[in-house]
N, C-alpha and C positions, 0 to 999 in steps of 0.2 A: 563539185566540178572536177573533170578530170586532165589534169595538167598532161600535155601529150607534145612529143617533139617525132615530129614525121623524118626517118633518116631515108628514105626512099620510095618515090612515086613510079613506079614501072606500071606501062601501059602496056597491054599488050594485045596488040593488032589484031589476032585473030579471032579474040575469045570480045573483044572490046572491052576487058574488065581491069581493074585497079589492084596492084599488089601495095599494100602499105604496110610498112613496120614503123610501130610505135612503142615508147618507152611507160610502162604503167607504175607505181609503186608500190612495193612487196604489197601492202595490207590490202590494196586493190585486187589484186593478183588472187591472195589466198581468197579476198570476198565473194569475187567471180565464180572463182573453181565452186566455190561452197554452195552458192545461187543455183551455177546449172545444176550441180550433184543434187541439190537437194529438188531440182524442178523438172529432173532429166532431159535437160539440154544440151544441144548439139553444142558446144562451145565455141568453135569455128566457124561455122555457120550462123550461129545469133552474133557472135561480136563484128561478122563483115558483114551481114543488113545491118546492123546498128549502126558501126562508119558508114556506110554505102546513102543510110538515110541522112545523117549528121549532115554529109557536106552536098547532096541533093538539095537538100535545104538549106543551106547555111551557105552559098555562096558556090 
């Protein structure tokens, strides 16, 4: 499970989309980069669908 503290919800109007920054810790971080490196993944683009799904679902 990924402990996550939201320090900013920006909406913005024209695009209707969601800016979030969150806090991950170091060993998340290297295991991400390593995931997409090794799956050549957009890193940016898979980790906002993966929020974008998270809270589609979850409330």
């Amino acid at each position: 499970m990924i402990n996550t503290i939201i320090h900013k919800n920006k909406v913005k109007e024209k695009t209707g989309s969601t800016t979030i920054t969150v806090k991950v810790p170091e060993d998340f971080k290297l295991k991400w980069d390593k995931f997409c490196l090794d799956n050549n993944i957009n890193k940016s683009k898979t980790l906002t669908a993966t929020l974008s799904y998270i809270m589609d679902n979850n409330g």
